[in-house]
mmCIF file of the N, C-alpha and C atoms, coordinates in Angstrom:
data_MODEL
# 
_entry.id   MODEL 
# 
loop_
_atom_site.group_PDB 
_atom_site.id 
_atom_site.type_symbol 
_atom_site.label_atom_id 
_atom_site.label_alt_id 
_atom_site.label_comp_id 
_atom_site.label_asym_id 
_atom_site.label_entity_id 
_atom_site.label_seq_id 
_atom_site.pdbx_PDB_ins_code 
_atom_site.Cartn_x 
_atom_site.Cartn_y 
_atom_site.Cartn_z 
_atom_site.occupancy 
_atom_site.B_iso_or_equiv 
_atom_site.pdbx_formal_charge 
_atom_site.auth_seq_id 
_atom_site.auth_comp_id 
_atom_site.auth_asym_id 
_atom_site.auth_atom_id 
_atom_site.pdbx_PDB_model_num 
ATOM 1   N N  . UNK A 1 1  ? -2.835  37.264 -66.743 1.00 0.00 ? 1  UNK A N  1 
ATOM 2   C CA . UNK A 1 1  ? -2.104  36.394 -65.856 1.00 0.00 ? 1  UNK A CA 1 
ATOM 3   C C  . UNK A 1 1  ? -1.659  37.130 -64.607 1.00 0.00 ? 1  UNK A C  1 
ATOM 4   N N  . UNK A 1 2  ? -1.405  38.606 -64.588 1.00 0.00 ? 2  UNK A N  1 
ATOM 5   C CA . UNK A 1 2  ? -0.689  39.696 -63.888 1.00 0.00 ? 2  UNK A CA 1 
ATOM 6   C C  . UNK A 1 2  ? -2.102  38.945 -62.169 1.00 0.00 ? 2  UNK A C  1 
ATOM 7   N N  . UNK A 1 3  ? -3.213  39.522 -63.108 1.00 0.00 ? 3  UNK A N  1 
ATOM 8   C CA . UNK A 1 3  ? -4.797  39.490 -62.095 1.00 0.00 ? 3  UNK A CA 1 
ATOM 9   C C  . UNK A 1 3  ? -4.386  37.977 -61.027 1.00 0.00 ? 3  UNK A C  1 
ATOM 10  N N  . UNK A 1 4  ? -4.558  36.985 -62.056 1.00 0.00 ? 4  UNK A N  1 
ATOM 11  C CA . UNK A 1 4  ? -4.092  35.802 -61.423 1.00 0.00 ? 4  UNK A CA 1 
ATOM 12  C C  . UNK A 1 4  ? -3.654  35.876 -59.869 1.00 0.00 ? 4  UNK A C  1 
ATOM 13  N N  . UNK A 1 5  ? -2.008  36.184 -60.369 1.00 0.00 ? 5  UNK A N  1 
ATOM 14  C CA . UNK A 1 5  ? -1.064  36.397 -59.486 1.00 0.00 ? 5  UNK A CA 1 
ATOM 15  C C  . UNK A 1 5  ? -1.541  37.061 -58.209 1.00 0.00 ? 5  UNK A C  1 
ATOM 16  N N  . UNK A 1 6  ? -2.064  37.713 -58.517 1.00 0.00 ? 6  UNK A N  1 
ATOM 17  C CA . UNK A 1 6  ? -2.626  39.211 -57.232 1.00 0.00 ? 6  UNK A CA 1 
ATOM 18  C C  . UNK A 1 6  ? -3.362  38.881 -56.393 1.00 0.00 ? 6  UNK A C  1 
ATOM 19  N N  . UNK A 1 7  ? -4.595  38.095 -57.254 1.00 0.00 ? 7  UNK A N  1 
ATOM 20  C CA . UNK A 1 7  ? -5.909  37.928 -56.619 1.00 0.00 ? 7  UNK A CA 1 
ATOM 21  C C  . UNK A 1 7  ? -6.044  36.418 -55.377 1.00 0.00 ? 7  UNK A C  1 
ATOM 22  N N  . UNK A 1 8  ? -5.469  35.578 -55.948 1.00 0.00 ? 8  UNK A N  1 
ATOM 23  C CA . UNK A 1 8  ? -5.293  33.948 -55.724 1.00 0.00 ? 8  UNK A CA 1 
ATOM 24  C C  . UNK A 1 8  ? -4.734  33.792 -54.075 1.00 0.00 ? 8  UNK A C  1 
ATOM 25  N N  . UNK A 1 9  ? -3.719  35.005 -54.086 1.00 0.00 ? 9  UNK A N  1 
ATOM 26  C CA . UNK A 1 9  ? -3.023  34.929 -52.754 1.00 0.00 ? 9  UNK A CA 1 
ATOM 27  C C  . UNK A 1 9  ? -4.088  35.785 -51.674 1.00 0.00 ? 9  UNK A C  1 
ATOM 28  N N  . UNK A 1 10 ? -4.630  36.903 -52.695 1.00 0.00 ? 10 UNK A N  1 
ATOM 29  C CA . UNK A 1 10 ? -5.560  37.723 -51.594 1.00 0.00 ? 10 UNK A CA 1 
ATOM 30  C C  . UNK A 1 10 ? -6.769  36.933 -50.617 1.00 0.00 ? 10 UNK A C  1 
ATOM 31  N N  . UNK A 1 11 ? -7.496  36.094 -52.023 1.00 0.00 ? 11 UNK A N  1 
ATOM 32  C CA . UNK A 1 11 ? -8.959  35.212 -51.645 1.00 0.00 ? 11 UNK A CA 1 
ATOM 33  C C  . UNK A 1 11 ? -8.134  34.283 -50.419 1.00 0.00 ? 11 UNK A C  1 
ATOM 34  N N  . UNK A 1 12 ? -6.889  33.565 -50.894 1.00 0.00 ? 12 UNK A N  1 
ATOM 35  C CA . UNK A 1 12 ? -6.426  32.508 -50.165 1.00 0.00 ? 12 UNK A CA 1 
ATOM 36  C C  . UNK A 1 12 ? -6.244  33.289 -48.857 1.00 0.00 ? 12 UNK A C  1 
ATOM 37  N N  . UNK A 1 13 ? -5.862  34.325 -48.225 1.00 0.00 ? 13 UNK A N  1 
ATOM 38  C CA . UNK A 1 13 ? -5.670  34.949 -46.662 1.00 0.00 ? 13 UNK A CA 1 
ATOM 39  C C  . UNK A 1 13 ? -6.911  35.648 -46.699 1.00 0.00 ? 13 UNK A C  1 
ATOM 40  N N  . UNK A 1 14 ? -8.353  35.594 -47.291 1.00 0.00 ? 14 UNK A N  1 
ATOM 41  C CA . UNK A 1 14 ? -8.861  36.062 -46.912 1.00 0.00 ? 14 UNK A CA 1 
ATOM 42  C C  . UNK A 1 14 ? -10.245 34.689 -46.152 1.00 0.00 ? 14 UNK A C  1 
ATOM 43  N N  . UNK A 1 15 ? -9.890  33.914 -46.989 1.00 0.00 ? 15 UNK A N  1 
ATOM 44  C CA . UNK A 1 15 ? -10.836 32.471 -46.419 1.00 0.00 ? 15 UNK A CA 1 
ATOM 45  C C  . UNK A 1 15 ? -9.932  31.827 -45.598 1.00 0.00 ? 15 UNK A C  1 
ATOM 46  N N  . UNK A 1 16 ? -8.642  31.979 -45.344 1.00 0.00 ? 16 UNK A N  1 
ATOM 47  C CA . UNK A 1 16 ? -7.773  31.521 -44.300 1.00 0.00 ? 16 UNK A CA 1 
ATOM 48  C C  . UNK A 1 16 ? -8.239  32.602 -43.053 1.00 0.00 ? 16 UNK A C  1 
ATOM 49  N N  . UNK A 1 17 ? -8.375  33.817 -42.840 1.00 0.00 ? 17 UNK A N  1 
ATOM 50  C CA . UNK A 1 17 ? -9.160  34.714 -41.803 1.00 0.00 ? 17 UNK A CA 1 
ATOM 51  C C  . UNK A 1 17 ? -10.560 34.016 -41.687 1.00 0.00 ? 17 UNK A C  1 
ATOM 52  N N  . UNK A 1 18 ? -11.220 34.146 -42.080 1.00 0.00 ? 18 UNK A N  1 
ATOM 53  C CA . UNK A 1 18 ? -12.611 33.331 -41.752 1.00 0.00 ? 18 UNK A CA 1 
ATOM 54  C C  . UNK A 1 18 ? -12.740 31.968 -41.416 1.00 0.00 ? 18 UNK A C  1 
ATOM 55  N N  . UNK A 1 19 ? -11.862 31.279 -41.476 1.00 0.00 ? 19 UNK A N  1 
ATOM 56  C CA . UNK A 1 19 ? -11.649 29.575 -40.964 1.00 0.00 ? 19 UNK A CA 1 
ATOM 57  C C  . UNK A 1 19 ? -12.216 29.040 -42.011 1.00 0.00 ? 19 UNK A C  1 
ATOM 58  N N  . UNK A 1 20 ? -12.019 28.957 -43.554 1.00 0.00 ? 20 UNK A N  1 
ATOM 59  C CA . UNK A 1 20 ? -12.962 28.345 -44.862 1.00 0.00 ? 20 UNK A CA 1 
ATOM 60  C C  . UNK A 1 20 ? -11.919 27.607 -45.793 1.00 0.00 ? 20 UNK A C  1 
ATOM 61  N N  . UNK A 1 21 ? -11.831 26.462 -45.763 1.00 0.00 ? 21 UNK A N  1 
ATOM 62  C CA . UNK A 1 21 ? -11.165 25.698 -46.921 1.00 0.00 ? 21 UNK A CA 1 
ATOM 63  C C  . UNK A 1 21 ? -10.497 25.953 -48.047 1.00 0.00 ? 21 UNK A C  1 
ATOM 64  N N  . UNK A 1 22 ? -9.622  26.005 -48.721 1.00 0.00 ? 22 UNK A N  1 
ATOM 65  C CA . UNK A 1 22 ? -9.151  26.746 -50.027 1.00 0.00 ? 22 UNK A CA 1 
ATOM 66  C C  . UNK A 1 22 ? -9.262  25.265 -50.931 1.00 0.00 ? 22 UNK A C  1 
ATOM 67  N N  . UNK A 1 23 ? -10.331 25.800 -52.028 1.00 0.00 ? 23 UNK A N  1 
ATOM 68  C CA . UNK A 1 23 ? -10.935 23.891 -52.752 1.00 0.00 ? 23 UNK A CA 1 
ATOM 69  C C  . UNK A 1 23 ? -10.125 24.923 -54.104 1.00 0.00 ? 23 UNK A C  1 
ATOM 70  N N  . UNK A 1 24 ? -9.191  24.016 -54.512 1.00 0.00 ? 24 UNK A N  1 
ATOM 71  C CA . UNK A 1 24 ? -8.462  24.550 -55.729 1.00 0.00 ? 24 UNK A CA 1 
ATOM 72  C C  . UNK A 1 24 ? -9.285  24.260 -57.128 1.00 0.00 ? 24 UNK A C  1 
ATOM 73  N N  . UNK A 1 25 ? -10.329 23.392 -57.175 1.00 0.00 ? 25 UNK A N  1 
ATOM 74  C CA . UNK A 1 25 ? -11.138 22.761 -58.020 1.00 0.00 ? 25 UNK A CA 1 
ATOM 75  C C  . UNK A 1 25 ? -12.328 24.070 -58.259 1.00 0.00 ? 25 UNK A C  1 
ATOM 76  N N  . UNK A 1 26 ? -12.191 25.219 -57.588 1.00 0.00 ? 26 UNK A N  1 
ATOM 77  C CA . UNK A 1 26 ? -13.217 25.529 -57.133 1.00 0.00 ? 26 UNK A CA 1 
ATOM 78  C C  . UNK A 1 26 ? -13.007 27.232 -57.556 1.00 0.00 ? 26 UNK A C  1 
ATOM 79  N N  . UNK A 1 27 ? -11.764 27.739 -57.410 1.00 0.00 ? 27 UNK A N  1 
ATOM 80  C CA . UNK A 1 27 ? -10.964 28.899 -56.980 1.00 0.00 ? 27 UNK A CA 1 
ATOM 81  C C  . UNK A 1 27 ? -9.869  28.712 -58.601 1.00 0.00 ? 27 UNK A C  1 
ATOM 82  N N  . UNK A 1 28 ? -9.660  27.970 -59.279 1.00 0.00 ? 28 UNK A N  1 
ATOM 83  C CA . UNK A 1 28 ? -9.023  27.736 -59.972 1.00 0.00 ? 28 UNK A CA 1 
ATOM 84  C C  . UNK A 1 28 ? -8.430  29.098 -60.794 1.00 0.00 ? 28 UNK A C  1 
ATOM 85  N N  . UNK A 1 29 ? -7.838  29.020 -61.691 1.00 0.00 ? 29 UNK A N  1 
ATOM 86  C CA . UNK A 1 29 ? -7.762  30.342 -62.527 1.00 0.00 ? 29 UNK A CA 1 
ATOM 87  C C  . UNK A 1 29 ? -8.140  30.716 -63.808 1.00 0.00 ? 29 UNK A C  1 
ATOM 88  N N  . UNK A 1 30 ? -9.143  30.128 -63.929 1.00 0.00 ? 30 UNK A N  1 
ATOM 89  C CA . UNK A 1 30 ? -10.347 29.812 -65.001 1.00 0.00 ? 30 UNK A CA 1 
ATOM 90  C C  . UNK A 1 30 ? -11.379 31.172 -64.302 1.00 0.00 ? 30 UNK A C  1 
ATOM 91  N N  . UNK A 1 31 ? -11.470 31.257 -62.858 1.00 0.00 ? 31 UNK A N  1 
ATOM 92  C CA . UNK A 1 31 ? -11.870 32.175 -62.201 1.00 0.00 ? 31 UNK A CA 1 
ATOM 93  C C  . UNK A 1 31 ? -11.119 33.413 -62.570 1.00 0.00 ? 31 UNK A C  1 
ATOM 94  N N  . UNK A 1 32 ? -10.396 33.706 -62.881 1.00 0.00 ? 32 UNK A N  1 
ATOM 95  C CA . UNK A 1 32 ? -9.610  34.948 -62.871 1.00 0.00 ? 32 UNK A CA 1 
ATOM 96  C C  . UNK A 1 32 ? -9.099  35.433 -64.264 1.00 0.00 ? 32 UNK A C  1 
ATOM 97  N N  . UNK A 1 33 ? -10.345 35.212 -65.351 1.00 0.00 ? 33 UNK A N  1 
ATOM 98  C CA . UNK A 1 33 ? -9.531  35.414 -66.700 1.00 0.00 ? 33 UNK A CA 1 
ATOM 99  C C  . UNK A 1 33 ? -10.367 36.853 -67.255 1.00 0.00 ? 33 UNK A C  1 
ATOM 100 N N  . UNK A 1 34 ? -9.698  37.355 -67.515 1.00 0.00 ? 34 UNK A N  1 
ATOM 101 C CA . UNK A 1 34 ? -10.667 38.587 -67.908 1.00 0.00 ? 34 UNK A CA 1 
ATOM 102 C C  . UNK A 1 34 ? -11.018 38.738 -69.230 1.00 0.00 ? 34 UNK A C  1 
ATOM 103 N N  . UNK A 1 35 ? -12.246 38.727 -70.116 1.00 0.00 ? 35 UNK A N  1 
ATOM 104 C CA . UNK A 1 35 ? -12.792 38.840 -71.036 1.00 0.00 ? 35 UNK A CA 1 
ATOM 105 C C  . UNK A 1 35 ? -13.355 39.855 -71.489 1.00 0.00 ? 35 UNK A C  1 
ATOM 106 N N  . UNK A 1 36 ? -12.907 40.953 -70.686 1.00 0.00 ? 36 UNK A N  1 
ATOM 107 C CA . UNK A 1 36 ? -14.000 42.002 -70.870 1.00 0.00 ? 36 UNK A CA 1 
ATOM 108 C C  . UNK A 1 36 ? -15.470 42.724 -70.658 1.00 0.00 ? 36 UNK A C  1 
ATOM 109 N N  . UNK A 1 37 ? -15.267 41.465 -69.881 1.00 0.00 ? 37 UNK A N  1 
ATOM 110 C CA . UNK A 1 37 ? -17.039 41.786 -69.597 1.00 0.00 ? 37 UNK A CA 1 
ATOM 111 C C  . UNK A 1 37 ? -17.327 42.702 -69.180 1.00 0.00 ? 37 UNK A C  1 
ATOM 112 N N  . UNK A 1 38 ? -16.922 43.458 -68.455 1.00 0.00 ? 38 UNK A N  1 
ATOM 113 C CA . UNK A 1 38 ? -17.071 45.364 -67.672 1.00 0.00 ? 38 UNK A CA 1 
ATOM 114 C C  . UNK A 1 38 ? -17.198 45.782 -68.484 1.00 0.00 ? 38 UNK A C  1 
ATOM 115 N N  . UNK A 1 39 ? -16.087 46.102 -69.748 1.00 0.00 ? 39 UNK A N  1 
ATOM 116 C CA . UNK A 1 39 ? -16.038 47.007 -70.410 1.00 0.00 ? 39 UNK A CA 1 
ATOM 117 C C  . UNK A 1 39 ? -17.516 46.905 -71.353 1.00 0.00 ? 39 UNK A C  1 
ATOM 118 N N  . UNK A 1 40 ? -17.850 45.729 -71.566 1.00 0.00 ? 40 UNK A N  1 
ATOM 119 C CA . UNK A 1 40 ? -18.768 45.162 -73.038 1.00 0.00 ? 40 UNK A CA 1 
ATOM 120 C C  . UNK A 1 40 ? -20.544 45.782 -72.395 1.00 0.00 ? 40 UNK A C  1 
ATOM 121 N N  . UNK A 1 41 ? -19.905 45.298 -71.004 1.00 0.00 ? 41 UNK A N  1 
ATOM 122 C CA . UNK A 1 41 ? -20.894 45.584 -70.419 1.00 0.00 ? 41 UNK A CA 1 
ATOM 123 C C  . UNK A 1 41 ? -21.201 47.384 -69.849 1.00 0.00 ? 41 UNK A C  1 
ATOM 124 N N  . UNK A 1 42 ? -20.857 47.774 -69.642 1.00 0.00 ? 42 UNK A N  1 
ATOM 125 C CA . UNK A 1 42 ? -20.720 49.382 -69.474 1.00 0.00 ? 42 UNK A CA 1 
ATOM 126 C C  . UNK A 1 42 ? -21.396 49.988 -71.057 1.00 0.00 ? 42 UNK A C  1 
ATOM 127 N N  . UNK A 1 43 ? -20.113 49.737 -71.983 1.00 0.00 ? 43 UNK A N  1 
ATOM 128 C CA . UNK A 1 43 ? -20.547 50.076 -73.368 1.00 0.00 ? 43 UNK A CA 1 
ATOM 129 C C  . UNK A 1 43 ? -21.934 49.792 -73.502 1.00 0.00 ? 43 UNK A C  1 
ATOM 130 N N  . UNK A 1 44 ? -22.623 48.388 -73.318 1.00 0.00 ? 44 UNK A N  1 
ATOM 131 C CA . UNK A 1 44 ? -24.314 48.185 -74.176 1.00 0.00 ? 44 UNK A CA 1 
ATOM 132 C C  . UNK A 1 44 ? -24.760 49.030 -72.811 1.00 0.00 ? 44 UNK A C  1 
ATOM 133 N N  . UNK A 1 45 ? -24.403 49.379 -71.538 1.00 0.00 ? 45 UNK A N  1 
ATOM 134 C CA . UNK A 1 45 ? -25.639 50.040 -70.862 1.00 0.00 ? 45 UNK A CA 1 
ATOM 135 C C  . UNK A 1 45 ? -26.199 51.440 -71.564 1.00 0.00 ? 45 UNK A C  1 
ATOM 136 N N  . UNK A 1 46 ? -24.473 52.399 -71.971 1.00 0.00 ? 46 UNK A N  1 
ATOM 137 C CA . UNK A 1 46 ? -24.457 53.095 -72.320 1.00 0.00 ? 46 UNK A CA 1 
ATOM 138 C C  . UNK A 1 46 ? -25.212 53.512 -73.823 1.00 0.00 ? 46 UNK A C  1 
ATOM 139 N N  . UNK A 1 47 ? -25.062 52.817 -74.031 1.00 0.00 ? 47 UNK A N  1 
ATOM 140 C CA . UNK A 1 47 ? -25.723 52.636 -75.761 1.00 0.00 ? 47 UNK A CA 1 
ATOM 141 C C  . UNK A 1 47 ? -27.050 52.141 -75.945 1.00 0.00 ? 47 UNK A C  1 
ATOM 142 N N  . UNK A 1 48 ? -27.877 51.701 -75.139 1.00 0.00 ? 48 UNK A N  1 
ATOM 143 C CA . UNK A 1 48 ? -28.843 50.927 -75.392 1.00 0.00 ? 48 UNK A CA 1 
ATOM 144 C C  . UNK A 1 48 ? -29.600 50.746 -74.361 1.00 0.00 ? 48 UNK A C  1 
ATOM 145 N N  . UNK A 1 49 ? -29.349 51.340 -73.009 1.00 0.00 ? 49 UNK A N  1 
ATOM 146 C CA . UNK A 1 49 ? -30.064 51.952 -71.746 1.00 0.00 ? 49 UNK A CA 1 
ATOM 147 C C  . UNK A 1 49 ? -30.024 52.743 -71.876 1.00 0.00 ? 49 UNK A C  1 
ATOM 148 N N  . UNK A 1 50 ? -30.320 54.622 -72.602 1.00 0.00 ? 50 UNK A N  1 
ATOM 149 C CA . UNK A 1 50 ? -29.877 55.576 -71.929 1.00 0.00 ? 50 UNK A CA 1 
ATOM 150 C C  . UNK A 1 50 ? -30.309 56.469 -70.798 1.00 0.00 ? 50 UNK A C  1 
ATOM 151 N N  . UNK A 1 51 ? -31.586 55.679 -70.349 1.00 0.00 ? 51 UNK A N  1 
ATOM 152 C CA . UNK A 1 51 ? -32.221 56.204 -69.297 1.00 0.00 ? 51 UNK A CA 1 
ATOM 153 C C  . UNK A 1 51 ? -31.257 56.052 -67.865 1.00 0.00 ? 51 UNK A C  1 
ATOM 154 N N  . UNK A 1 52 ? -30.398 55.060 -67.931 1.00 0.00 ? 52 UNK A N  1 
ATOM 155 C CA . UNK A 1 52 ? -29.606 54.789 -66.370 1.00 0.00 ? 52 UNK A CA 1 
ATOM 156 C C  . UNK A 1 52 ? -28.904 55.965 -66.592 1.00 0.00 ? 52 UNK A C  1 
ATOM 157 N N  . UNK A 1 53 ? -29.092 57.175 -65.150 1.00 0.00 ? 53 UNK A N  1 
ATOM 158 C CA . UNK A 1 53 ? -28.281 57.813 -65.182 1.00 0.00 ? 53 UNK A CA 1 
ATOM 159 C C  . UNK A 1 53 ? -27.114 57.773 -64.331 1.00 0.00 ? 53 UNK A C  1 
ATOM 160 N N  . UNK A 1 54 ? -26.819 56.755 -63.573 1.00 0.00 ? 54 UNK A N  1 
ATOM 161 C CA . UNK A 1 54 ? -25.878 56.555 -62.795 1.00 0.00 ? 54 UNK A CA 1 
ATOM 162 C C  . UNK A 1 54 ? -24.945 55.223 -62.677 1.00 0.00 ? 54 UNK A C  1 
ATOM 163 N N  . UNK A 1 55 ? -23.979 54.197 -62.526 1.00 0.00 ? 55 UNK A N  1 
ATOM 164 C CA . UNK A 1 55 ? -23.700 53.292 -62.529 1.00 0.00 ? 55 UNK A CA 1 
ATOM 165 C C  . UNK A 1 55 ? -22.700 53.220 -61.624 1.00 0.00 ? 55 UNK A C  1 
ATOM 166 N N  . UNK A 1 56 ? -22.757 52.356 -60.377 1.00 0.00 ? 56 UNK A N  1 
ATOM 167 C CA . UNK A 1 56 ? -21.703 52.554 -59.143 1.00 0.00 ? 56 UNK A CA 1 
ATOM 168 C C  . UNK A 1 56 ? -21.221 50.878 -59.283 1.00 0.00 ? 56 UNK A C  1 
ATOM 169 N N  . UNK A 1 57 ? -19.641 50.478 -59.567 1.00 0.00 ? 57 UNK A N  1 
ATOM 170 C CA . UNK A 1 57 ? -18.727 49.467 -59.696 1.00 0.00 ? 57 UNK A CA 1 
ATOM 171 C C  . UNK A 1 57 ? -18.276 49.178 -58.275 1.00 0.00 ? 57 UNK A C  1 
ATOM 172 N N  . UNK A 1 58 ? -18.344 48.183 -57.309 1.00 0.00 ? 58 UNK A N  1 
ATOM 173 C CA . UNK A 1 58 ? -18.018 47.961 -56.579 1.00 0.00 ? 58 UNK A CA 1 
ATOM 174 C C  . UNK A 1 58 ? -16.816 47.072 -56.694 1.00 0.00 ? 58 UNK A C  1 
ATOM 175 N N  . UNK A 1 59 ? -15.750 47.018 -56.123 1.00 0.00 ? 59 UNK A N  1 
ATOM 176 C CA . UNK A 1 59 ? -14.392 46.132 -56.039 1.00 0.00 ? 59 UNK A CA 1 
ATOM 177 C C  . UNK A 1 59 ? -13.162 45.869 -55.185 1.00 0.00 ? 59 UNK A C  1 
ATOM 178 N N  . UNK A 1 60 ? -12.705 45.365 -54.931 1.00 0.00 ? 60 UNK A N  1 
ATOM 179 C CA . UNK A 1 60 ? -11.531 45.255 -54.112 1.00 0.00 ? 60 UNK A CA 1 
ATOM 180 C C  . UNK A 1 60 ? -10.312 45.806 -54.645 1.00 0.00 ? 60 UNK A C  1 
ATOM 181 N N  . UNK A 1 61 ? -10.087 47.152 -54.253 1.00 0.00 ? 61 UNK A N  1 
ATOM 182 C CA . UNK A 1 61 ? -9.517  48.034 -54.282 1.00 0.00 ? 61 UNK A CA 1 
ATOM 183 C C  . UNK A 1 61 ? -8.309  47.852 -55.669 1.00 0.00 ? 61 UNK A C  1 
ATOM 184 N N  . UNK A 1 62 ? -9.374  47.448 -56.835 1.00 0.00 ? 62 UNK A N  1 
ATOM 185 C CA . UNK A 1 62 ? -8.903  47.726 -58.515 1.00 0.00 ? 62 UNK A CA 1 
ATOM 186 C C  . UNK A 1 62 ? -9.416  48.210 -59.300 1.00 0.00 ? 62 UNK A C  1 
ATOM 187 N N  . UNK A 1 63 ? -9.289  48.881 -60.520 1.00 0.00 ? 63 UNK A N  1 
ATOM 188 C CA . UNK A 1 63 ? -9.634  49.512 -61.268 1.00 0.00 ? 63 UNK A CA 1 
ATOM 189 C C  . UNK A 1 63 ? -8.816  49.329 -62.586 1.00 0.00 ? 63 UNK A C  1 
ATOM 190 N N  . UNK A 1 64 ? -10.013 49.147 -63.675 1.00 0.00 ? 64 UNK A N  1 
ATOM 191 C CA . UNK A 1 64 ? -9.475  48.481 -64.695 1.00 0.00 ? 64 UNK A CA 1 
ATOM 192 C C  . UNK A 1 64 ? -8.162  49.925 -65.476 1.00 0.00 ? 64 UNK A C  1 
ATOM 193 N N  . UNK A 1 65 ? -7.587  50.201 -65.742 1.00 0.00 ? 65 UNK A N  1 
ATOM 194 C CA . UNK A 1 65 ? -6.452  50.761 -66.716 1.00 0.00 ? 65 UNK A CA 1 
ATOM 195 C C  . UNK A 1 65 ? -7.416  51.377 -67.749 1.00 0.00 ? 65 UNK A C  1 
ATOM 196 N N  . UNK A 1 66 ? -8.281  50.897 -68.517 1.00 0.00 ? 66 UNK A N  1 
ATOM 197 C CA . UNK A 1 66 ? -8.933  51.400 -69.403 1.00 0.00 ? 66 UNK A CA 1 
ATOM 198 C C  . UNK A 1 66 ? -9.952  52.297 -69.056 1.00 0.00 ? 66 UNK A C  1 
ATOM 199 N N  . UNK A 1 67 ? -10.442 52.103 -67.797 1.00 0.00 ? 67 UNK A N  1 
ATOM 200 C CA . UNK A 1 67 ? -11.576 52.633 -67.085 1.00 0.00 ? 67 UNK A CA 1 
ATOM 201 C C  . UNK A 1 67 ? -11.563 54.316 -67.162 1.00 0.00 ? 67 UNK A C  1 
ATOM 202 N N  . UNK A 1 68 ? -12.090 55.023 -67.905 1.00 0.00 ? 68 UNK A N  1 
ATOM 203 C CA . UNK A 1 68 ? -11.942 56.527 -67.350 1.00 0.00 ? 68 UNK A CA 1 
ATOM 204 C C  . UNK A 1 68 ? -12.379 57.331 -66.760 1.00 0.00 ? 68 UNK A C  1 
ATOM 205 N N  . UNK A 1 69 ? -12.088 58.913 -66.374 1.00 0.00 ? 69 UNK A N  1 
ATOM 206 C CA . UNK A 1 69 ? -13.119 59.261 -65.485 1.00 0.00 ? 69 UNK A CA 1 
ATOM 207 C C  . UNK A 1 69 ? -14.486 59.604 -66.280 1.00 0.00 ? 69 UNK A C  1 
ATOM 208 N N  . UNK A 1 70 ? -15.792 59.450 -65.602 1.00 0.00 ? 70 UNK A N  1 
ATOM 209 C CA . UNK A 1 70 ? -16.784 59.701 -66.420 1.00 0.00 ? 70 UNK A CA 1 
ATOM 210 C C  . UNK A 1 70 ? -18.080 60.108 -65.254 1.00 0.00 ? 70 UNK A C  1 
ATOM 211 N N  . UNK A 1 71 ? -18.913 61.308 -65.634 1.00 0.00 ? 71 UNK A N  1 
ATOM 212 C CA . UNK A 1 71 ? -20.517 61.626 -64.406 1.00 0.00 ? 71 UNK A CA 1 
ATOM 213 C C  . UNK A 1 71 ? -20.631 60.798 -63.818 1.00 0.00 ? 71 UNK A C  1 
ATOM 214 N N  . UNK A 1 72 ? -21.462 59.356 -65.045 1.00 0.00 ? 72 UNK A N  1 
ATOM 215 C CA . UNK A 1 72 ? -21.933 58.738 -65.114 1.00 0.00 ? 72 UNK A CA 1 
ATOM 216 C C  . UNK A 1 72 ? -21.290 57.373 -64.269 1.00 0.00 ? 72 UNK A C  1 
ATOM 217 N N  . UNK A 1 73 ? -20.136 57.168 -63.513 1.00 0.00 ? 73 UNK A N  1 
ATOM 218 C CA . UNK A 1 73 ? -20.045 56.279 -63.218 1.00 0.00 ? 73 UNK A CA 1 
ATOM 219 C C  . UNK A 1 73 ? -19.030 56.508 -61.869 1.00 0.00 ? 73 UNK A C  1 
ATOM 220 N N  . UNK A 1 74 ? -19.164 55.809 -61.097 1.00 0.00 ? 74 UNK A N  1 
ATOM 221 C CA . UNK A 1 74 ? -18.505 56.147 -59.740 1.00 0.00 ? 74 UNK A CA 1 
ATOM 222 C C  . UNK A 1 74 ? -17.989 54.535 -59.225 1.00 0.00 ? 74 UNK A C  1 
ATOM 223 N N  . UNK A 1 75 ? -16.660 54.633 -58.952 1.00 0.00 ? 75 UNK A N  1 
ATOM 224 C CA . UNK A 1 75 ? -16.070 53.110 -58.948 1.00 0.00 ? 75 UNK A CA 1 
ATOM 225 C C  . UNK A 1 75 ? -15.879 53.199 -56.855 1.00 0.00 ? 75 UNK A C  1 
ATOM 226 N N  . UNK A 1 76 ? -16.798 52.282 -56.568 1.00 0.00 ? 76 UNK A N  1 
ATOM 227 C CA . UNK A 1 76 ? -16.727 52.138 -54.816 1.00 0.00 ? 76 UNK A CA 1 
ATOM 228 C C  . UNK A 1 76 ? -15.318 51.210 -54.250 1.00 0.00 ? 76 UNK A C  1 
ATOM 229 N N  . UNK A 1 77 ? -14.605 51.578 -53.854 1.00 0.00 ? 77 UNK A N  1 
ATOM 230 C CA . UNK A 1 77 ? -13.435 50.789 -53.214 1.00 0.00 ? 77 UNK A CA 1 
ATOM 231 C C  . UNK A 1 77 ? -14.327 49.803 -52.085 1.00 0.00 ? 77 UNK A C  1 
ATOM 232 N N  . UNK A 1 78 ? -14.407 48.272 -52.288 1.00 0.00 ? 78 UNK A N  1 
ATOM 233 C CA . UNK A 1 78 ? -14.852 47.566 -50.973 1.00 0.00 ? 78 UNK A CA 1 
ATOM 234 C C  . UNK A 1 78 ? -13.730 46.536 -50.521 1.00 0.00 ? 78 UNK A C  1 
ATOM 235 N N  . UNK A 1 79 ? -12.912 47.196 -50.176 1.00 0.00 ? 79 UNK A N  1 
ATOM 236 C CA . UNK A 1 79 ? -11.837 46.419 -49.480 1.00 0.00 ? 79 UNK A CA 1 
ATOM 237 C C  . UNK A 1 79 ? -11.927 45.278 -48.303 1.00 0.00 ? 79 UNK A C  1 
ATOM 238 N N  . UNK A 1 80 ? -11.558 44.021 -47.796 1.00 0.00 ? 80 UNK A N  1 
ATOM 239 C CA . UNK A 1 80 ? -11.854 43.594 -46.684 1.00 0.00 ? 80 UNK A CA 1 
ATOM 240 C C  . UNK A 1 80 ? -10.672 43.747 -45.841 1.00 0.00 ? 80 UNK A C  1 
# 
């Protein structure tokens, strides 16, 4: 719910800078629920790709809490 909070106001001044509609039907917070999927997803690359030797996370300047440091993975800050 924390994500929610954070994110909702960011997207909203960031499509308010570009002149773009805020469709609440659309943006809802069904958008913003986290399931894990990074993590689930990282884990099977790791386990069951092991040929990828590199994996670069792109994001708006977050990083999951669980996330650790690791060679293999380099998290890109893409801020707007």
């Amino acid at each position: 719910m924390v994500a929610i909070l954070l994110l909702q106001p960011r997207k909203k001044q960031l499509l308010a800078k570009m002149g773009l509609p805020w469709d609440e039907s659309n943006f809802g917070e069904l958008r913003y629920i986290d399931n894990n999927e990074l993590k689930y997803s990282l884990r099977s690359v790791d386990r069951y790709i092991p040929w990828i030797n590199h994996i670069y996370v792109v994001t708006d300047n977050q990083r999951p809490s669980w996330l650790c440091e690791n060679d293999k993975l380099t998290v890109v800050d893409q801020t707007f």
